[in-house]
BAFI-3210 file (N, C-alpha, C; in Angstrom, 3 decimals, decimal comma, padded with zeros to 6 digits):
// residues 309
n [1|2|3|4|5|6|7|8|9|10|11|12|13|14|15|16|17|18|19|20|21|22|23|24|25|26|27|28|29|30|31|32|33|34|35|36|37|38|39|40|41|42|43|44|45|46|47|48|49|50|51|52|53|54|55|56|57|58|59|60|61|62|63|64|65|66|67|68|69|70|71|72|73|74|75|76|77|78|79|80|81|82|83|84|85|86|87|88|89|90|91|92|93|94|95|96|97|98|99|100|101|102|103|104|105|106|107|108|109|110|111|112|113|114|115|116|117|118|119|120|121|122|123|124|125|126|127|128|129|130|131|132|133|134|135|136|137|138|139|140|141|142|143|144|145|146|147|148|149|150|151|152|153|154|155|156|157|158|159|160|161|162|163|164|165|166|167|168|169|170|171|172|173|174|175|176|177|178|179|180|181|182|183|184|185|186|187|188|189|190|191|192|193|194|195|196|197|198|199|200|201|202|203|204|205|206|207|208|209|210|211|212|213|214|215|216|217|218|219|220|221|222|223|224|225|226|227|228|229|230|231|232|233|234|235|236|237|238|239|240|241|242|243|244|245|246|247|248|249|250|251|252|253|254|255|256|257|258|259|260|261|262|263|264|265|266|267|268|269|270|271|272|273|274|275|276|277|278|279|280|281|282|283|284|285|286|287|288|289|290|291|292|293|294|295|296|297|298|299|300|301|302|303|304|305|306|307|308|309]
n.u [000,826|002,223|003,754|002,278|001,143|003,563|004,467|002,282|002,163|004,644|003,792|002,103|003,473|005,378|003,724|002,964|005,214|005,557|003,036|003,944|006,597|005,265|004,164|006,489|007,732|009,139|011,274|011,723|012,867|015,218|016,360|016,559|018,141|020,260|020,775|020,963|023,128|024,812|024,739|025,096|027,932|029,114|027,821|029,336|031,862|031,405|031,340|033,842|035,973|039,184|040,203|038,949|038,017|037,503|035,662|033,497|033,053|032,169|029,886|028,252|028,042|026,913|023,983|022,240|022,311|021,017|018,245|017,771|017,265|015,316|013,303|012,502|009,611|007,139|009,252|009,347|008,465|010,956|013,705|016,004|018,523|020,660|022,494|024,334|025,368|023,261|020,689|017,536|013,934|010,720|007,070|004,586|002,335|002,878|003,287|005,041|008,985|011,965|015,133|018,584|021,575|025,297|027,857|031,232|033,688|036,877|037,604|036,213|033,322|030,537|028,332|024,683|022,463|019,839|016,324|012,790|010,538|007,517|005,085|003,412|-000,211|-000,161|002,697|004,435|007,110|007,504|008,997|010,179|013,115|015,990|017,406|020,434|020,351|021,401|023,734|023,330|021,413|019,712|018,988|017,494|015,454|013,446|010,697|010,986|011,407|011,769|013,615|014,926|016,111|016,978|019,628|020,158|021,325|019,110|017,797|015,799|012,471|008,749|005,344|002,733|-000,494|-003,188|-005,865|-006,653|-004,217|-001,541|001,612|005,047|007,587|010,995|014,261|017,245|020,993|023,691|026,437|027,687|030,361|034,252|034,325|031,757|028,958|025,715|022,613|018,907|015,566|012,754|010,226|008,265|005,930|002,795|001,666|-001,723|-000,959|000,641|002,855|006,198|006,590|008,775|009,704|007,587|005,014|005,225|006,932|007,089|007,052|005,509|005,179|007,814|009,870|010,936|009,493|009,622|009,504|007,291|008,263|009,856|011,207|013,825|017,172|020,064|023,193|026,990|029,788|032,718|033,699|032,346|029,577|026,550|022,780|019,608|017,144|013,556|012,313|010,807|009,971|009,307|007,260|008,207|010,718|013,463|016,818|020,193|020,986|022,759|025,635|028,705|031,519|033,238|032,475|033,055|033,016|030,416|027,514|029,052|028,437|030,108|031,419|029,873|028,777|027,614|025,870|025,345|022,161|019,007|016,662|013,538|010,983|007,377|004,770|001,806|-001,190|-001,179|001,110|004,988|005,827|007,849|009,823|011,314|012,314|012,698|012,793|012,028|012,740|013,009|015,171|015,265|017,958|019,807|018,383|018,609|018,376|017,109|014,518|014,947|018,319|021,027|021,530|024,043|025,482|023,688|023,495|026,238|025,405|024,154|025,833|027,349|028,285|026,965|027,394]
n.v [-001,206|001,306|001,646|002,093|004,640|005,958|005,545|006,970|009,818|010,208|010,399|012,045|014,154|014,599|014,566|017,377|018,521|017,976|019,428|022,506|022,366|022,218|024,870|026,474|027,251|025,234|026,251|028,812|027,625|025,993|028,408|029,580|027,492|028,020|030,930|029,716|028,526|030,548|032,310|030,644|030,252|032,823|033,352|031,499|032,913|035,229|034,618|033,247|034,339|035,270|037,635|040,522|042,555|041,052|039,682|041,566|043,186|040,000|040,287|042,521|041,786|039,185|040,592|041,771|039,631|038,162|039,279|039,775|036,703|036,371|037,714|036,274|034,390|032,749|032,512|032,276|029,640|028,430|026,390|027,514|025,833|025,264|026,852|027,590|029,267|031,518|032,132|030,763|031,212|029,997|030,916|029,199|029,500|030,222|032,544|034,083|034,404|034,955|035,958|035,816|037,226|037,094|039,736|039,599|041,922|042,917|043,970|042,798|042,959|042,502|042,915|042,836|041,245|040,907|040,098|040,279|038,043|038,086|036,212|035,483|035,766|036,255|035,388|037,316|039,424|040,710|042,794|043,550|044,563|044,471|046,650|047,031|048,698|048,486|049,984|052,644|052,563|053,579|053,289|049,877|048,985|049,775|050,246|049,366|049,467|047,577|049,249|050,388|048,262|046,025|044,233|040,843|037,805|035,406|032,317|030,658|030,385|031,233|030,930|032,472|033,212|035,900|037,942|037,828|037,982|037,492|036,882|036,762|034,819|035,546|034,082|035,434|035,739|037,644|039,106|041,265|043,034|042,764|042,091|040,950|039,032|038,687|037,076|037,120|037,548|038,766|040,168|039,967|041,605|042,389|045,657|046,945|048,282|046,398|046,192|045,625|044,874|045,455|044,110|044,534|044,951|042,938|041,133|040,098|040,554|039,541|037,466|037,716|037,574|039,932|043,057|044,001|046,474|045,762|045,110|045,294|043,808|041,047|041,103|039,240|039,678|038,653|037,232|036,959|034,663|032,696|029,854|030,128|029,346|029,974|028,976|027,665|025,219|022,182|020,075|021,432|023,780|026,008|028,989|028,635|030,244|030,319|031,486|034,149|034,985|037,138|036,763|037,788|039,073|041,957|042,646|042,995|044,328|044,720|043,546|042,000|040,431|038,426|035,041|031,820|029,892|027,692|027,560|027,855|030,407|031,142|031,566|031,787|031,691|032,979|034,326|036,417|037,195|037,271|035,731|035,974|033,292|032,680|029,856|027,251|024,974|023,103|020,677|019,132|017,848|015,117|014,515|012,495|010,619|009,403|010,837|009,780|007,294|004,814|003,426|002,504|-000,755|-002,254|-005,179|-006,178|-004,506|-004,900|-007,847|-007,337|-007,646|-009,637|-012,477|-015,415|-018,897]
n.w [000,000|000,633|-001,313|-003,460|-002,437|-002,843|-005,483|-006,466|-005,604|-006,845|-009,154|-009,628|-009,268|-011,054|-013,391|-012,668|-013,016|-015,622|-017,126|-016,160|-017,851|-020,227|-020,486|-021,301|-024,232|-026,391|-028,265|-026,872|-024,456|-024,800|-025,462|-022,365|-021,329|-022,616|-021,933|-019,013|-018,377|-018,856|-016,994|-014,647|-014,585|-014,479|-012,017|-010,349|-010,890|-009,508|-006,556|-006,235|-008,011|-007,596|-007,525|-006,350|-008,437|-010,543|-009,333|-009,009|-011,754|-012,456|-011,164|-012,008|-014,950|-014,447|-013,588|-015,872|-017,597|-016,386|-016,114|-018,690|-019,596|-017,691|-018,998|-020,796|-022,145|-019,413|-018,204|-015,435|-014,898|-014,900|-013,425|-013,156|-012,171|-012,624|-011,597|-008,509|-007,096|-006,385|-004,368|-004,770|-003,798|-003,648|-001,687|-000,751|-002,038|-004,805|-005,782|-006,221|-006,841|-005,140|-005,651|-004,485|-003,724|-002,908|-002,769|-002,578|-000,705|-000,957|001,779|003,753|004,445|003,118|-000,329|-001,147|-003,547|-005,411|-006,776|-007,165|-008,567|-010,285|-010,491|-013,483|-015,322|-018,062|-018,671|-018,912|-017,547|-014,584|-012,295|-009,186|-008,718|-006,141|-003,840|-002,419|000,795|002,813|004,341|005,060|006,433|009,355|011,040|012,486|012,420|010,770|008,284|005,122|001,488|-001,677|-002,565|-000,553|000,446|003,361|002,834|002,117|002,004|001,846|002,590|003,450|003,679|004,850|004,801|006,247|007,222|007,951|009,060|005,932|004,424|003,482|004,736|004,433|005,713|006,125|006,388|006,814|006,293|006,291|005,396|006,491|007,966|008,380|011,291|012,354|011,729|010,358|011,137|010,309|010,287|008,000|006,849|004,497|002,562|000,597|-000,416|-001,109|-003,835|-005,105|-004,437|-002,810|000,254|002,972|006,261|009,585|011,657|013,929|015,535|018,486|021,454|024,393|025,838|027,309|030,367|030,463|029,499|026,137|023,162|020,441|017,441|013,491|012,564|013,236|014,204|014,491|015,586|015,356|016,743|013,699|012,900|014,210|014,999|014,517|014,405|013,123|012,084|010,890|012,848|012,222|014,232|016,190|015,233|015,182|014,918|015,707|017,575|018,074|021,434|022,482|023,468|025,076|024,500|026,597|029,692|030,051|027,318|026,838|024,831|022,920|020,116|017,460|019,324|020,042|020,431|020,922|023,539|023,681|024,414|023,859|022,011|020,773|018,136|017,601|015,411|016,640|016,291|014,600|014,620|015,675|017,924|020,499|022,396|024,927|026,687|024,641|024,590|026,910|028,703|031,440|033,559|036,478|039,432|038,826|036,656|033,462|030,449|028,697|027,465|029,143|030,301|028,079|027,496|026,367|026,218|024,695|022,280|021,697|021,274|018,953|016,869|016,653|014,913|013,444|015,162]
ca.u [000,000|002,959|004,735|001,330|001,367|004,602|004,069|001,175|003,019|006,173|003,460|001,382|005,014|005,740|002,934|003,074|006,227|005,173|002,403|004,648|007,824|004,515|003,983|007,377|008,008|010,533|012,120|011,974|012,985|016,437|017,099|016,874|019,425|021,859|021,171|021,467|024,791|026,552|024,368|025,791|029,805|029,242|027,390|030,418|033,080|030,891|031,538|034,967|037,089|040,422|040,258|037,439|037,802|036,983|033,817|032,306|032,676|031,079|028,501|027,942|027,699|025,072|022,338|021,595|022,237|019,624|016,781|017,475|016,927|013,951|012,400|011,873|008,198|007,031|010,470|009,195|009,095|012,427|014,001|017,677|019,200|022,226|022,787|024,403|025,819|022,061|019,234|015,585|013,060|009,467|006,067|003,949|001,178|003,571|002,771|006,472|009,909|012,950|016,943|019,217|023,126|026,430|029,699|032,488|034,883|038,231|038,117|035,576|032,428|029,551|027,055|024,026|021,852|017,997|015,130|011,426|010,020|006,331|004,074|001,651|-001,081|000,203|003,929|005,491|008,065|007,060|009,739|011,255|014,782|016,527|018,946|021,220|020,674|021,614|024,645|022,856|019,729|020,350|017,237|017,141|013,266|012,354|009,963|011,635|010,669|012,925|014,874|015,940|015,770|018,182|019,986|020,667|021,173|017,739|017,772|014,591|010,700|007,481|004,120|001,749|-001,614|-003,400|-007,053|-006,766|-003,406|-000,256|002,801|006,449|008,525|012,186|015,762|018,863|022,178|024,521|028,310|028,112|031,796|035,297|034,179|030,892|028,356|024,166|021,701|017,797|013,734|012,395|008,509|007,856|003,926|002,729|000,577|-002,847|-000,899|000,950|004,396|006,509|007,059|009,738|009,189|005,978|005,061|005,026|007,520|006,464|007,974|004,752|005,129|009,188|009,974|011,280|008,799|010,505|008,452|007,319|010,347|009,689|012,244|014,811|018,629|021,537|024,514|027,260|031,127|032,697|034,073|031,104|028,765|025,015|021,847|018,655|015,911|012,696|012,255|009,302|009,451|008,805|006,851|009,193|012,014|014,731|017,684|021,267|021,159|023,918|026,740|029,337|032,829|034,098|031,336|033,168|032,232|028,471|026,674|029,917|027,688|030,997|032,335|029,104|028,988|026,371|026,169|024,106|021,407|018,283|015,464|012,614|009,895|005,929|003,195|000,534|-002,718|-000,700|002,571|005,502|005,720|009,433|009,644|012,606|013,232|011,415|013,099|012,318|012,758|013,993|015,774|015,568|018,623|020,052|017,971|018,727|017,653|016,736|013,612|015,989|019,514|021,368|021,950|025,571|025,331|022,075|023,864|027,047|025,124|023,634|027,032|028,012|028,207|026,271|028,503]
ca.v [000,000|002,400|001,662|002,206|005,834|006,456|005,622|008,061|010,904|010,768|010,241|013,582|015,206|014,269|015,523|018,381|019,699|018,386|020,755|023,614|022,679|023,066|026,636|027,454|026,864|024,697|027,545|029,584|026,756|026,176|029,635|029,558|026,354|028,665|031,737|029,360|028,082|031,751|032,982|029,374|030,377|034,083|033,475|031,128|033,980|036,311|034,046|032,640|034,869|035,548|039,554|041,622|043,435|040,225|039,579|042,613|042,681|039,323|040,651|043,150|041,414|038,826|041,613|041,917|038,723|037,730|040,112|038,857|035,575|036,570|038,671|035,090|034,086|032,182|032,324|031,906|027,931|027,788|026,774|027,699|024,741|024,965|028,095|027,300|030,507|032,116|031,843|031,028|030,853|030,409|030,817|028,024|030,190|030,619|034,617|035,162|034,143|035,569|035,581|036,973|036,981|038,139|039,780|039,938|042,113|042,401|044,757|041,814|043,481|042,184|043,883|042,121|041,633|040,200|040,646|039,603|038,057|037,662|035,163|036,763|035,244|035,891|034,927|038,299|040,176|041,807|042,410|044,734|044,446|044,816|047,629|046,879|049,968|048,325|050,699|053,804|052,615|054,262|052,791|048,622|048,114|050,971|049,645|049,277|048,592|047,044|050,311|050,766|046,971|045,583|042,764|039,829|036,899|034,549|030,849|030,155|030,893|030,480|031,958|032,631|034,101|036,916|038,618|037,128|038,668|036,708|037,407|036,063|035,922|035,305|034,133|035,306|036,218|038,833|038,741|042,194|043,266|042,118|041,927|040,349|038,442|038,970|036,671|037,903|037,083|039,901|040,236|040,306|041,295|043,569|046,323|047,335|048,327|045,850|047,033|044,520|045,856|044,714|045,021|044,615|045,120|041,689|040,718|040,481|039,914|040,230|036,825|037,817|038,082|041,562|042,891|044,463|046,825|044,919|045,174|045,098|042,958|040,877|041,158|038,478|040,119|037,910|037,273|036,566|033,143|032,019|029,446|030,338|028,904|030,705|028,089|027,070|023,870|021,684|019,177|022,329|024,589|027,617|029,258|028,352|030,394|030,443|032,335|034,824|035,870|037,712|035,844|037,933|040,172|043,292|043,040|042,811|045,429|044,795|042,548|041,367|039,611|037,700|033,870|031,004|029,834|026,426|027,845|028,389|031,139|030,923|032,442|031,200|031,867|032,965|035,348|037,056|037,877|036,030|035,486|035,647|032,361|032,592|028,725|026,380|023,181|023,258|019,582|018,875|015,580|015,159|014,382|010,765|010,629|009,675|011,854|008,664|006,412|003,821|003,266|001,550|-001,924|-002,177|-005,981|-006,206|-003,569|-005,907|-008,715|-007,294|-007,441|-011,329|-013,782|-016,946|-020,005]
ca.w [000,000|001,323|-002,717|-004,255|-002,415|-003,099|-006,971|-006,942|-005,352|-007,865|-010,252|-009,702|-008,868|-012,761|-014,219|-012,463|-013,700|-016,998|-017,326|-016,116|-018,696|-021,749|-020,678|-022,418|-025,822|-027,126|-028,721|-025,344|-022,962|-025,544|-025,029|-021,461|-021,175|-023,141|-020,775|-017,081|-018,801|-018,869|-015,627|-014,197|-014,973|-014,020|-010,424|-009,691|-010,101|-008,635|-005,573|-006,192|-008,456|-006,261|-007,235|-006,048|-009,515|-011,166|-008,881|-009,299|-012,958|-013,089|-010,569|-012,750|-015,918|-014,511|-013,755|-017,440|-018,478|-015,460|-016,283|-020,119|-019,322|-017,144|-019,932|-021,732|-021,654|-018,995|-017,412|-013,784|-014,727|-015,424|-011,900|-012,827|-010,728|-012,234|-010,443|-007,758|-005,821|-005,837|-003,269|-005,013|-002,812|-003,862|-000,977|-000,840|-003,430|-005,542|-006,317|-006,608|-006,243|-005,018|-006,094|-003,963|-003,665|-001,884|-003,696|-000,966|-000,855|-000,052|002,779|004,424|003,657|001,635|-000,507|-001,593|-005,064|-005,587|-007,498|-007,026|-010,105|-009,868|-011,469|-013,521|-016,125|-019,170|-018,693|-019,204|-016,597|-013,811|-011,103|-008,261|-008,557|-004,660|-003,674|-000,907|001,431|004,769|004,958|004,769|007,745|011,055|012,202|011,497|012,528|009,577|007,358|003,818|000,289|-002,740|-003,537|000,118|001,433|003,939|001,684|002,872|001,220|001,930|002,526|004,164|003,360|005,291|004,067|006,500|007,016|008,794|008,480|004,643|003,899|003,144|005,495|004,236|006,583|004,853|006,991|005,734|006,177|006,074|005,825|007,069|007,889|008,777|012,426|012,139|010,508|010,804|010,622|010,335|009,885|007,320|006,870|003,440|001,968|-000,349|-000,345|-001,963|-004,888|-004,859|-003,962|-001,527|001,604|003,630|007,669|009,847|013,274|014,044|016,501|020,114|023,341|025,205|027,112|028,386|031,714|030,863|028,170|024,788|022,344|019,421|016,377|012,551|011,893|014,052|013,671|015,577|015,269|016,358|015,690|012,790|012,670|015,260|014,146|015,245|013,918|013,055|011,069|011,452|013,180|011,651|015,039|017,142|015,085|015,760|014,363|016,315|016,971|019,256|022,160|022,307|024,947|024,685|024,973|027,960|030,074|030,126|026,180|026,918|024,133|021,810|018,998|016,974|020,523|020,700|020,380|020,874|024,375|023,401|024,849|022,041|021,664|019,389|018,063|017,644|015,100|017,375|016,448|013,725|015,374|015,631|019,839|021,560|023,465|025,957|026,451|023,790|024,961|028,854|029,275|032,749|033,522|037,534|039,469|038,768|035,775|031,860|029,412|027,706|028,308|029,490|030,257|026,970|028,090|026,154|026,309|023,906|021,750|021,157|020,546|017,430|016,083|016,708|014,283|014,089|014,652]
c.u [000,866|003,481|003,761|001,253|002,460|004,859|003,145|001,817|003,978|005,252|002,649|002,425|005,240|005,311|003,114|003,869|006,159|004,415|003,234|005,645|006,883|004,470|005,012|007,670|009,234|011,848|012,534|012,997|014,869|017,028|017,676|017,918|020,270|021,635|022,037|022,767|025,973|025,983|025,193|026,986|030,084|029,041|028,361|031,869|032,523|031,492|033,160|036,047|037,977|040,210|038,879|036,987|036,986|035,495|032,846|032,217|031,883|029,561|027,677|027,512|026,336|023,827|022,003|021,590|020,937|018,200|016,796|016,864|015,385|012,681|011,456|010,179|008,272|008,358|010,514|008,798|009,768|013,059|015,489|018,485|020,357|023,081|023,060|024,721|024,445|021,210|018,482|014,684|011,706|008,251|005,226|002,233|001,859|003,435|003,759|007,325|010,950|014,283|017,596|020,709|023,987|027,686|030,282|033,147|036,024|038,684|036,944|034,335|032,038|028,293|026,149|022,712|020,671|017,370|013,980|010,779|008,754|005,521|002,831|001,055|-000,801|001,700|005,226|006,126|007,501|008,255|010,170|012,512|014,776|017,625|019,033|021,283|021,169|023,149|024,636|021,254|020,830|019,544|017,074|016,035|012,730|011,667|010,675|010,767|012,110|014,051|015,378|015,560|017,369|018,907|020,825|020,332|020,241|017,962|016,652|013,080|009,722|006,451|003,467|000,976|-002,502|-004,510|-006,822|-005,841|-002,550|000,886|003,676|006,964|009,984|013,583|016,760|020,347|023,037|026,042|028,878|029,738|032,922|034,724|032,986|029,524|027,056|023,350|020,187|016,927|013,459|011,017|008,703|006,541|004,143|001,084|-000,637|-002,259|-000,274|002,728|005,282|006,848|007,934|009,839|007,875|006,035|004,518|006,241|007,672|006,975|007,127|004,968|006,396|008,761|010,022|010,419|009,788|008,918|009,084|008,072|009,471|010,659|013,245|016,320|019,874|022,628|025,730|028,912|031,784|033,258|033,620|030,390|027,555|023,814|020,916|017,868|014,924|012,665|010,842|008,517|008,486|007,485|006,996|010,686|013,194|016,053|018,957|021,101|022,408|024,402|027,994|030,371|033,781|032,594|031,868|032,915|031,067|028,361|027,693|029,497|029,001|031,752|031,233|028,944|027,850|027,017|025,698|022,862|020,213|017,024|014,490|011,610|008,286|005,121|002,041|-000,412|-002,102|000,447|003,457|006,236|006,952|008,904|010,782|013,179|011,866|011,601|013,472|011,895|013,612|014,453|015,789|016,906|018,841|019,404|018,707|017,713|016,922|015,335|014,440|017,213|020,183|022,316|022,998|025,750|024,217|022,791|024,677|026,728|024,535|024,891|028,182|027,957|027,125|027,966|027,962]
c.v [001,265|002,916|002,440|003,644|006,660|007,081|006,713|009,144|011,309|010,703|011,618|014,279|015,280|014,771|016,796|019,562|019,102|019,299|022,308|023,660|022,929|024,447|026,812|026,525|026,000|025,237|028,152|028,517|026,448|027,635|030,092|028,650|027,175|029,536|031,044|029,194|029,573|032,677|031,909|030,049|031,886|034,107|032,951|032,155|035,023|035,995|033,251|033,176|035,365|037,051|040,083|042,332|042,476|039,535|040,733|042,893|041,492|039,688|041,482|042,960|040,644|039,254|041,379|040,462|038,139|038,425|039,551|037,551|035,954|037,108|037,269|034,542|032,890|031,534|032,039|030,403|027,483|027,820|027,168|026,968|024,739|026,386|027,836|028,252|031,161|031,058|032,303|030,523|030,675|030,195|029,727|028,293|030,104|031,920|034,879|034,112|035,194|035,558|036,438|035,991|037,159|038,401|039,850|040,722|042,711|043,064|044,203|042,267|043,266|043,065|042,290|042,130|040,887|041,065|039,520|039,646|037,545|036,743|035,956|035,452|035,171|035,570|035,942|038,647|041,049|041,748|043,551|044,048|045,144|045,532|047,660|047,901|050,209|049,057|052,214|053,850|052,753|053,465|051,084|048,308|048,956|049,641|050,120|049,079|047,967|048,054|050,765|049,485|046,620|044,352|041,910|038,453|035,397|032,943|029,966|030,931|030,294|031,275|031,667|033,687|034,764|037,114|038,462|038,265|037,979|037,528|036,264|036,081|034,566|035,298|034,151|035,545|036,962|038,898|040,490|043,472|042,480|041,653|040,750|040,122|038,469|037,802|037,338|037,360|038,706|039,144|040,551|040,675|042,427|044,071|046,421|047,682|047,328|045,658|046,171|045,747|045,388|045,401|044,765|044,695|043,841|040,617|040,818|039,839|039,834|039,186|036,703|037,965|039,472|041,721|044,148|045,247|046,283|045,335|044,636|044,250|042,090|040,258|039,948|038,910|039,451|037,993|036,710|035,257|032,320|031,423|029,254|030,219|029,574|029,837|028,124|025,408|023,293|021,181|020,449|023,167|025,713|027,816|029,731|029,203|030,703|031,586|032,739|035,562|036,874|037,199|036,673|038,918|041,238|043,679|042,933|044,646|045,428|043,424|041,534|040,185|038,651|035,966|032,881|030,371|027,911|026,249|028,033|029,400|030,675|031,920|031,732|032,017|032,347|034,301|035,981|037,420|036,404|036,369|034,749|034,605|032,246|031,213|027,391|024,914|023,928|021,788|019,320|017,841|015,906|014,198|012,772|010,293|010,199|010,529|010,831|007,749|005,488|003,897|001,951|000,546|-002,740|-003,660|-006,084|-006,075|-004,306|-006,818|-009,294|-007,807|-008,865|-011,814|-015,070|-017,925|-021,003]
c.w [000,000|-000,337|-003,309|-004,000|-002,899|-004,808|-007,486|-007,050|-006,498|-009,482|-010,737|-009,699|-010,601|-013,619|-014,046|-012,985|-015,216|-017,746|-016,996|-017,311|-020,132|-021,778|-021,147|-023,349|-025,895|-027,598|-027,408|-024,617|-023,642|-025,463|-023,278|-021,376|-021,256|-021,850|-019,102|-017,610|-018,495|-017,615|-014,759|-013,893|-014,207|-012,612|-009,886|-009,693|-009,354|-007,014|-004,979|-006,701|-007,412|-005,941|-006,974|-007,372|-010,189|-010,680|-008,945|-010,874|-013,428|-012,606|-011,789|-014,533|-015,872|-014,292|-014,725|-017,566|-017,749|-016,103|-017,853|-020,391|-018,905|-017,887|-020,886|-021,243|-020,729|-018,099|-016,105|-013,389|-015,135|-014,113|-012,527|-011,914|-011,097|-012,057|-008,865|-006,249|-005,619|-005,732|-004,534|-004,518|-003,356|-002,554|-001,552|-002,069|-004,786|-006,496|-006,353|-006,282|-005,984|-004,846|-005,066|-003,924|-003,318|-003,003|-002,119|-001,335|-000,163|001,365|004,425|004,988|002,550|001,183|-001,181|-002,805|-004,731|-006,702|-007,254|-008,018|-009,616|-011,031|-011,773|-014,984|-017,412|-019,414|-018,705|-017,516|-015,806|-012,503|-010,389|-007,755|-006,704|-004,430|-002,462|-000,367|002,593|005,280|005,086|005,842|008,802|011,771|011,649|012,011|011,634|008,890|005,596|002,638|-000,590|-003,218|-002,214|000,829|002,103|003,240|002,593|001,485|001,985|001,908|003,450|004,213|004,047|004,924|005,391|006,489|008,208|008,413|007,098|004,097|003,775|004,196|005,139|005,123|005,945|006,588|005,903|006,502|005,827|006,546|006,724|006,980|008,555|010,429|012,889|011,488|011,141|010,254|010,999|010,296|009,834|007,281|005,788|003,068|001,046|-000,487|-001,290|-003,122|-005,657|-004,721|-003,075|-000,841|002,509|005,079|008,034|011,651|013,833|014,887|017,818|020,787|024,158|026,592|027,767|029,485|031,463|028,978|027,406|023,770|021,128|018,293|014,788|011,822|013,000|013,725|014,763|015,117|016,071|015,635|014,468|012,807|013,467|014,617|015,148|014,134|013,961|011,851|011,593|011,517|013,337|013,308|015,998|016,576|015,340|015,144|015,200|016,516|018,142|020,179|022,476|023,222|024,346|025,115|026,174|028,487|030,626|028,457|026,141|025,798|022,750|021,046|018,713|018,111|020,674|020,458|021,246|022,387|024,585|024,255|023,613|023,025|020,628|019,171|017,415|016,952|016,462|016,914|015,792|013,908|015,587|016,893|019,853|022,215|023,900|026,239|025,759|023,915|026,716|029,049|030,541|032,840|035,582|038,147|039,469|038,175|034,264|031,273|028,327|027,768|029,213|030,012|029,077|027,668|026,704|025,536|025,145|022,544|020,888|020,271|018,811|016,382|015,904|015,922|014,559|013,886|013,433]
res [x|x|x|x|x|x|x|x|x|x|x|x|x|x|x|x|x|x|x|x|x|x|x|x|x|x|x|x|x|x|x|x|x|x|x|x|x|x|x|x|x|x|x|x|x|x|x|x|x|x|x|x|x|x|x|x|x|x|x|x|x|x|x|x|x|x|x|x|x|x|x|x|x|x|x|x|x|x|x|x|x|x|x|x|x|x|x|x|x|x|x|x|x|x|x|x|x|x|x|x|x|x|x|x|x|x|x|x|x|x|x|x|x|x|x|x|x|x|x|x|x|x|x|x|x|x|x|x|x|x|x|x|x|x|x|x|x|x|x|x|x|x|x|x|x|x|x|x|x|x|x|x|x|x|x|x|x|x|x|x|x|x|x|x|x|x|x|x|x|x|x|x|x|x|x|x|x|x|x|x|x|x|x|x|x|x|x|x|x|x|x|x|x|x|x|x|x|x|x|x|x|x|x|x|x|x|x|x|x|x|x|x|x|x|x|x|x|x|x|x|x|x|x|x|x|x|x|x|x|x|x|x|x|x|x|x|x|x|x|x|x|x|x|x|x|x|x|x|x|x|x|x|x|x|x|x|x|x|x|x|x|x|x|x|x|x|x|x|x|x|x|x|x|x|x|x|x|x|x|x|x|x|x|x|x|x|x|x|x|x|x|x|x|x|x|x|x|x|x|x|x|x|x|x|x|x|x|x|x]
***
């Protein structure tokens, strides 16, 4: 019975993207191949060329060749997989996707590239390109749009929903500067005209011990060669993310000194807001306890591993 589901599944999965690869032409869909091929070669020096001169020239070359590509009909079912240095994310509607990317450079400082291509009815181009402005905000809870968005390079999408509105909310990353490195959760939606908006008043602390006014965005700023986690975690239903110290406490308030303590935070869906939870794994173990149902009886364990005579 389990095969027979399985068979179905990869069998609707099949169709599925068969009906999507008819919407483009034969003609079209051969043109795209060629484009991913020299967007392909370009996104990898963007990311790898040794000189900074040589990554921002390719940066700079794959804009156009991107939006060229994109201009092709029905281009928003072309996944570009063999793109490997850019983030594409699509929401579970699929009303859009979104590219985004990092140049580095050499003074250890990244800027960052995107564009939001939207799915529309007759196949043509509709998009708001993303301009990296996050070195020019004084203020990081402003509310943004695409021509002054904080850029980050995106590797995680969840859609949810509100009084019958769509709310994105997008994790990314930010190489920041030599000192240190940002990770984030951005609010994506878009307005009555339909404009994206980046930012929402949708981050609440209400059930802390010490309460916090609610934040349009939330930033971890931490050190640079620190490794700190920020996902959503399916088992939990919460987006998970390192709680952060500061590696001596006469640097307390100095971000770049900060470092994961293996402690976690999270944050919770609830009633439209996405609800601070201070400790989301409060499993206790009492003293002289396993953390285990059991104690692993060692002996058992071995025996799996015997021989017959």
């Amino acid at each position: 019975m389990k095969t027979k589901i399985i068979l179905l599944c990869l069998g609707i999965l099949t169709l599925a993207n068969a009906v999507k690869s008819q919407r483009i032409s034969p003609e079209d869909l051969k043109r795209l191949m060629i484009e991913q091929d020299t967007l392909a070669d370009l996104s990898y020096k963007i990311v790898n060329a040794y000189n900074e001169e040589d990554r921002v020239n390719a940066n700079y070359t794959f804009i156009p060749a991107l939006v060229r590509s994109l201009k092709i009909k029905n281009s928003f079912y072309f996944p570009y997989d063999s793109i490997q240095t850019v983030s594409i994310l699509y929401p579970t509607d699929s009303t859009f996707r979104i590219f985004t990317w990092a140049l580095a450079r050499d003074n250890g400082s990244f800027r960052h590239f995107g564009t939001i291509q939207m799915n529309t009815k007759d196949g043509s181009l509709k998009m708001f390109p993303l301009f990296d402005n996050s070195d020019f905000i004084r203020d990081q809870d402003t509310i943004t749009n695409h021509q002054t968005w904080y850029g980050c390079l995106y590797y995680r999408l969840l859609t949810t929903r509100y009084f019958n509105k769509n709310y994105y909310t997008l994790m990314g990353w930010d190489g920041n500067n030599i000192r240190s490195n940002k990770k984030m959760i951005e609010m994506l939606s878009f307005d009555d005209k339909g404009m994206p908006v980046f930012g929402a008043h949708l981050f609440s602390f209400i059930e802390d011990t010490l309460k916090r006014p609610v934040q349009n965005r939330f930033i971890l700023e931490y050190k640079k060669n620190a490794s700190v986690s920020l996902n959503y975690n399916a088992d939990v239903d919460m987006i998970v993310y390192d709680h952060l110290v500061p590696e001596d406490s006469l640097q307390a308030g100095k971000k770049y000194t900060y470092v994961s303590d293996l402690d976690y935070e999270a944050f919770k869906w609830k009633a439209g807001k996405w609800v601070h939870v201070e400790k989301p794994f409060s499993i206790k173990v009492k003293q002289g306890q396993f953390p285990v149902e059991q104690p692993l009886d060692f002996r058992a364990k071995d025996s799996l591993y015997k021989k017959e005579d």
